[in-house]
C-alpha positions in Angstrom: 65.7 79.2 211.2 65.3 80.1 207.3 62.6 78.1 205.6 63.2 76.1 202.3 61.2 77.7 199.2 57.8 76.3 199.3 58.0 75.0 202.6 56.8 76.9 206.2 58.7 76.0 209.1 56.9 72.8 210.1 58.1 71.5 207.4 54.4 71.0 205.6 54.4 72.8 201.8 52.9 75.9 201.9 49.8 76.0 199.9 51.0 77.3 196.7 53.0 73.9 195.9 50.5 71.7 194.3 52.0 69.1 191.7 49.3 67.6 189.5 50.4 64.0 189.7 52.3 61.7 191.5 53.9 58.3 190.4 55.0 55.2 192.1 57.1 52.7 190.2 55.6 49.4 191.6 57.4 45.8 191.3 54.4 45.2 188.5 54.6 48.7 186.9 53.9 52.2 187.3 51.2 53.3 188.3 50.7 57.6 188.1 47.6 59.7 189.5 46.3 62.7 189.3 45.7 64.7 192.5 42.3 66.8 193.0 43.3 69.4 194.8 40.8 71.3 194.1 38.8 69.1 196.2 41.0 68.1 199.4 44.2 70.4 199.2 45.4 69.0 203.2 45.0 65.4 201.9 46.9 66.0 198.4 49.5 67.8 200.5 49.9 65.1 202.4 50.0 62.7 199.8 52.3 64.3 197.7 54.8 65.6 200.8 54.9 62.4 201.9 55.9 61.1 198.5 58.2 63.4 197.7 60.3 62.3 201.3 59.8 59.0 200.4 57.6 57.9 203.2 56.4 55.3 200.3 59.0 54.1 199.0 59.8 50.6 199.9 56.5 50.2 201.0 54.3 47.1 200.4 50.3 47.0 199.1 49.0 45.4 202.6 45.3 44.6 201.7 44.4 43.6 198.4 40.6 42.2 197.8 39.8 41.2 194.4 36.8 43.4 192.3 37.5 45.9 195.8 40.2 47.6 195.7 44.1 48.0 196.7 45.6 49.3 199.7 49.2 50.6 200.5 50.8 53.3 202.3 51.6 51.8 205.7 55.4 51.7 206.5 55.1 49.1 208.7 53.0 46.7 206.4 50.4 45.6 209.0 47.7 48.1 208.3 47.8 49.6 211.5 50.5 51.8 211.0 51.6 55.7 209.2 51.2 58.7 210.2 50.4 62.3 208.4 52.5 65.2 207.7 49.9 67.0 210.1 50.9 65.3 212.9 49.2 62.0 213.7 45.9 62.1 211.9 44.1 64.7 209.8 40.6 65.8 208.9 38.1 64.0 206.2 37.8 66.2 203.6 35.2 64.6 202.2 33.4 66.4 198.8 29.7 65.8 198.1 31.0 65.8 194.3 33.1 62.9 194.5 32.0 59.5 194.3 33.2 56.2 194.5 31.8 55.4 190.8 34.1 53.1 189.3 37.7 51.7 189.1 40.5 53.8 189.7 39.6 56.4 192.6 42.5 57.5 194.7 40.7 57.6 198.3 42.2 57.5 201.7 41.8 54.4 204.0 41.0 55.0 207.4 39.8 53.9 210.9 36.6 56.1 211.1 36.0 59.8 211.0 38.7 61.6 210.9 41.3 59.1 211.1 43.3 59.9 207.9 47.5 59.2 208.3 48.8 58.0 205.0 46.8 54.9 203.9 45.5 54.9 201.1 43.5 52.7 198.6 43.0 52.5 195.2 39.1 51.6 193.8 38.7 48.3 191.5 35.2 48.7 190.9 31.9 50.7 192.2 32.6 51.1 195.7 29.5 53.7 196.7 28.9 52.5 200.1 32.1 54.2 200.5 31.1 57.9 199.7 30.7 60.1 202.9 33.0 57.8 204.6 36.7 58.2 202.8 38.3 60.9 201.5 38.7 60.8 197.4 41.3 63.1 196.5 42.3 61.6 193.2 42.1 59.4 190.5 44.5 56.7 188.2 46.0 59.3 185.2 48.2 56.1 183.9 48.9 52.1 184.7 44.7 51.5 185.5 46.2 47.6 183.3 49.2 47.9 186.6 46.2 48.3 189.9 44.3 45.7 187.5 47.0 43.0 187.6 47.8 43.8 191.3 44.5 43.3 192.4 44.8 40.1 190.9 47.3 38.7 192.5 47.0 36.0 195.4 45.9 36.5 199.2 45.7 34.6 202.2 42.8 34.6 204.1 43.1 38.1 205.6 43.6 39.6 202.0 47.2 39.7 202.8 48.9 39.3 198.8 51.0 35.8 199.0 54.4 37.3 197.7 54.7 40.9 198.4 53.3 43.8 195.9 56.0 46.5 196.6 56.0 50.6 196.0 59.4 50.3 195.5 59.8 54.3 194.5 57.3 57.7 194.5 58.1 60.9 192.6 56.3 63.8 192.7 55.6 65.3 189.3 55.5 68.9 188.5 53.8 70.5 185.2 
């Protein structure tokens, strides 16, 4: 079996592909981040691998809580679903650097320790009871006014958005 450029047999990128950003055009805008890979290189691979397959795309923002943060990355839309590119979960690669300071952290959503697939939230505000517990591996480059507007919009009572908030494509962006 002859492996694709980049890529080792299992199908995961082989650590020299590391695209700087990622963008996902949203049904309220686009929204682009920047990846720290410096940071947590298994869960920007992830990220980005599953982007650039279009695991995303279609895709709604499940949980939305206003002044908290957005949350997306679930194909099946209940929160309890994804998977990784590792398998079914991954590692926290959690770095003491990184905080939850302020609007705009890319951070994955999880279940507990360890527990990483491909959910994956967004900050609106200060969130530090969050550090030490999810895995920041990014932050908002562009589109900080699009995650505003979304976490604006209305929920039911299980912060479920009333019309659907939709990733409707990903790219992966190179340099």
């Amino acid at each position: 079996m002859l492996a694709v450029q980049g890529m080792n047999q299992s199908g995961i990128p082989d650590k020299m592909w590391q695209p700087p950003f990622v963008a996902f055009e949203t049904t309220m805008g686009e929204i682009t981040v920047e990846l720290y890979w410096k940071h947590a290189p298994q869960t920007c691979r992830n990220f980005a691998e599953l982007t650039r397959r279009g695991y995303y795309n279609n895709t709604i923002f499940h949980r939305i809580i206003r002044d908290f943060m957005i949350q997306g990355g679930d194909p099946t839309g209940t929160g309890k679903g994804g998977l990784s590119i590792y398998g079914q979960t991954f590692k926290d690669e959690i770095h003491p650097e990184l905080k939850h300071s302020g609007a705009g952290i890319l951070s994955m959503a999880n279940s507990g320790p360890d527990t990483n697939g491909s959910q994956f939230f967004i900050t609106l505000a200060p969130t530090q009871w969050l550090d030490g517990k999810h895995a920041i591996f990014g932050r908002i480059h562009s589109g900080m006014n699009v995650v505003k507007r979304i976490g604006l919009v209305e929920t039911d009572k299980n912060d479920r958005p009333v019309d659907e908030v939709k990733i409707i494509r990903g790219k992966v962006i190179k340099n």
